[in-house]
Residue, then its C-alpha position, 0 to 999 in steps of 0.5 A: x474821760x467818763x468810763x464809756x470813753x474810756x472802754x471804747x478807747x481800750x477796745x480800739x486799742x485792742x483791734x489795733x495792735x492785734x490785727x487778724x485776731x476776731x475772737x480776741x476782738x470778740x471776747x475783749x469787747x463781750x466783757x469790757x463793754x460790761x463793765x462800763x457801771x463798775x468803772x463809773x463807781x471806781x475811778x481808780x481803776x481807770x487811773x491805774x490803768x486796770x484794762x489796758x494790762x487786763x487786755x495784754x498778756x503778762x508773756x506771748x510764747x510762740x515756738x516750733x515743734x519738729x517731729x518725726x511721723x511714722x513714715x519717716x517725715x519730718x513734721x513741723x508744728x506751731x506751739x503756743x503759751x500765752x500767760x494771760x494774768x498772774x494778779x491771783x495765782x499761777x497762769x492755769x488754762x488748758x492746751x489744744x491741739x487742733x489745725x485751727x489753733x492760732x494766737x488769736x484763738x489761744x488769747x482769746x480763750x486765754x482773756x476768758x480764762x482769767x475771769x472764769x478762773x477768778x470766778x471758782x473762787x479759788x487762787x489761779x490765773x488766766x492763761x491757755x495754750x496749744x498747737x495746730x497740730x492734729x491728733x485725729x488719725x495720728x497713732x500713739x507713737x505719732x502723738x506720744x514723739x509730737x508731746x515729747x517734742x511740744x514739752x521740750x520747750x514748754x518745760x521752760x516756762x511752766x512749774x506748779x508755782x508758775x504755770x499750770x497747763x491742762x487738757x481742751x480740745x484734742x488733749x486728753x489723759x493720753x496727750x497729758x500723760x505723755x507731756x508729763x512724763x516728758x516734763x519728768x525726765x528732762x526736770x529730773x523731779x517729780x512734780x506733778x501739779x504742774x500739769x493737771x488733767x492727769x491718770x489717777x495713778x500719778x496724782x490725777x482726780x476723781x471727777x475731773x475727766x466729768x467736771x466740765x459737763x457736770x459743772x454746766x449741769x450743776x450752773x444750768x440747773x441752778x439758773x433754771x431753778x430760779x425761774x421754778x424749772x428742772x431737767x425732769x422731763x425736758x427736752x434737751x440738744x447738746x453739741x458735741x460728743x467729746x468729755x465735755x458733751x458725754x458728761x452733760x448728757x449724762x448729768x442730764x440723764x440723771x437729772x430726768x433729762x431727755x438728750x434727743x441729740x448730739x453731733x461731731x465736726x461732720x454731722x449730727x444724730x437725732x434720736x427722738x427716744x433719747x440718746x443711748x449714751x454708752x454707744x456715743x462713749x464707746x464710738x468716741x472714747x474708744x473706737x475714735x469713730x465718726x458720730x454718724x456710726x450711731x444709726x448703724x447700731x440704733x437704725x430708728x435715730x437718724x443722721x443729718x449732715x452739717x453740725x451746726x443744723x442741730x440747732x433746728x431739732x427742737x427743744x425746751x434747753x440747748x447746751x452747746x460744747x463743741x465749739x466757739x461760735x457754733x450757734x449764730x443769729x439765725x440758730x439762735x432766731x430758730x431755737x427761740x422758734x421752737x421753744x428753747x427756754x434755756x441755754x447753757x455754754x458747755x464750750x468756750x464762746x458757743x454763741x457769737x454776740x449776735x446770738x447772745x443778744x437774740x437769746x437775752x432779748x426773747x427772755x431765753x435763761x442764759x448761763x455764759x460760759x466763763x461761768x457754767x463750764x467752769x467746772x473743768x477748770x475748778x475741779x483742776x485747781x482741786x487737782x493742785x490741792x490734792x497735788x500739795x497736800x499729797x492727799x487724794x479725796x474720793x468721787x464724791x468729796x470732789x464731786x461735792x466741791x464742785x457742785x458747791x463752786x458752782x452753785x456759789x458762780x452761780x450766785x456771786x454772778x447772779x447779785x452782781x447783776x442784780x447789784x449792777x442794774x442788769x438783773x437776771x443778765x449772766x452775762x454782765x453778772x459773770x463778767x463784772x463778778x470775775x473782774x472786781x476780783x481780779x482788777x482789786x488784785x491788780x490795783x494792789x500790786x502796783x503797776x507790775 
């Protein structure tokens, strides 16, 4: 059986025993179908079977959540942890808590996980998390009596040497703060690195609230620079207007960016002279309101319905981090219409493979996000350092490791393409740079 067989046949495999399951099917078949030429030079990876594991989670946990809201009803949630990949360290990958959450999603951001993880260089797994529960318009107290009840069975399966959970949509410091402190009264000890994502005052760090913006600025800005470009004086789209989107755009800001858009999960706000950054943060980091508040406070911005349509407002670099998928063929076609040079994936999976295919054959710059929104999970395994070694590094100590991982993403991923044949394809480069690490880990180890 030649590698192509081989790859072809895996993915069937996939489709089969995960029935229902697109974005699974979607990432698998993103990554594996790149690793064709590695396969052809390592034989032994087919015979020991590297992909067949490398597709199937090490553990699938599946739970109920049962909770009382502030009316006195009883609520009942679906909670998930998938541990993906231990070859190179503890299973670290973040919960989210959104209706949307299944298992599918949950192993499909946990296979991405486990390259992205492998890529920062540093010692962690691949696993991700979560539940359909949705803390939008919850109170505290109602959020505060569902984490407690989430971590009452999670605790079983987590540890600073096991599994460590961290914050993705809908997850917070608040969210961690009260899963931690759940953890801490049934553990009876205080162990704090087995959450990361966490407040300052007990074991979090600096940067991590900005690292996943940051670090995309940091791996775009790397790309751009390659091919002789800068921020400065840009033009710049960005989805969203959660951490990851607030801390691109300011990054970008710093940089000489001009952001003239960002959006929610309703609509979007186009401000042609620059977003006013303190108003979005304080419309969504404080308030909690819909992104449309803008215009009220800036009436010469305008306000446009429909999320994805961002994508039509013109620009020179787009960072999608909202959500997965969120840009398609024909957002992509248009994009390309109105001059994008450069695409850079703040969220997980933003562009669906068509998407992709249409950026890479027009000559757009595209950094994939297992490895330009790496950031956030770098700067957590930072987190654990700081958490082993009872130690707390300032702002800038950490802000400069993490823009050293990224730099060095950048560049394991970039002559990995190169030494592939797929020259100036981030894509492969990123995919077959976190897979060499991971696939000689496993191959070591045995058939475990």
């Amino acid at each position: 059986m030649n590698a192509k067989q081989y790859v072809d046949q895996v993915f069937e495999q996939v489709v089969k025993r995960n029935p229902g399951e697109p974005e699974f099917h979607q990432a698998v078949q993103e990554v594996i179908e790149s690793l064709v030429p590695v396969l052809e030079k390592h034989p032994e990876y087919i015979e020991a079977g590297i992909l067949e594991r490398l597709v199937e989670p090490e553990r699938q946990i599946i739970f109920r959540v049962p909770w009382i809201n502030d009316n006195g009803k009883v609520v009942i949630n679906r909670g998930f942890r998938v541990q993906f990949n231990s070859a190179i360290g503890p299973y670290k990958g973040g919960l989210r808590f959104h209706p949307s959450v299944y298992i599918g999603i949950v192993k499909f951001l946990g296979f991405e996980q486990i390259l992205k993880n492998s890529l920062t260089g540093l010692p962690i797994g691949g696993g991700k998390g979560g539940s359909d529960f949705d803390p939008k318009g919850k109170s505290d107290r109602e959020v505060m009596k569902f984490c407690q009840s989430f971590m009452t069975e999670l605790y079983r399966h987590i540890g600073p040497d096991i599994d460590v959970p961290a914050g993705d949509i809908g997850v917070g410091g608040r969210e961690i703060g009260y899963l931690f402190g759940q953890y801490k009264r049934i553990k009876g000890a205080f162990e704090n690195g087995v959450l990361t994502g966490k407040h300052i005052p007990y074991g979090g760090s600096l940067v991590r609230t900005e690292a996943t913006g940051y670090g995309l600025v940091y791996f775009t800005h790397e790309m751009i620079k390659a091919k002789g470009m800068s921020f400065s004086g840009k033009t710049v789209v960005v989805s969203g207007s959660g951490n990851v989107a607030i801390y691109a755009t300011k990054k970008v800001q710093e940089l000489g960016g001009n952001v003239v858009a960002m959006s929610d999960s309703n609509g979007f706000i186009y401000d042609k002279d620059g977003i006013k950054l303190d108003t979005v943060q304080q419309l969504k980091e404080v308030e909690r309101k819909r992104i449309s508040e803008y215009v009220k406070i800036h009436p010469a911005s305008e306000y446009h319905e429909g999320c994805t349509n961002i994508w039509t407002i013109p620009c020179e670099i787009a960072l999608p981090c909202a959500t997965q998928n969120e840009i398609n063929e024909a957002s992509a076609n248009i994009l390309i219409k109105n001059g994008v040079k450069a695409v850079g994936e703040g969220a997980n999976m933003p562009s669906t493979l068509e998407a992709t295919k249409v950026f890479q054959e027009n000559g757009v710059l595209f950094a994939p996000a297992k490895a330009s929104n790496a950031g956030g999970v770098a700067t957590s395994a930072l987190e654990m350092s700081q958490n082993s070694m009872r130690l707390h590094w300032t702002f800038e100590e950490v802000d400069s490791k993490l823009k050293d991982i990224m730099t060095n993403i950048y560049k394991v991923s970039s002559e990995a393409a190169e030494k592939y044949g797929y020259k100036d394809n981030l894509v492969v480069g990123a995919n077959i740079a976190g897979f060499l690490k991971v696939a000689d880990a496993m191959y070591k180890q045995g058939i475990v």
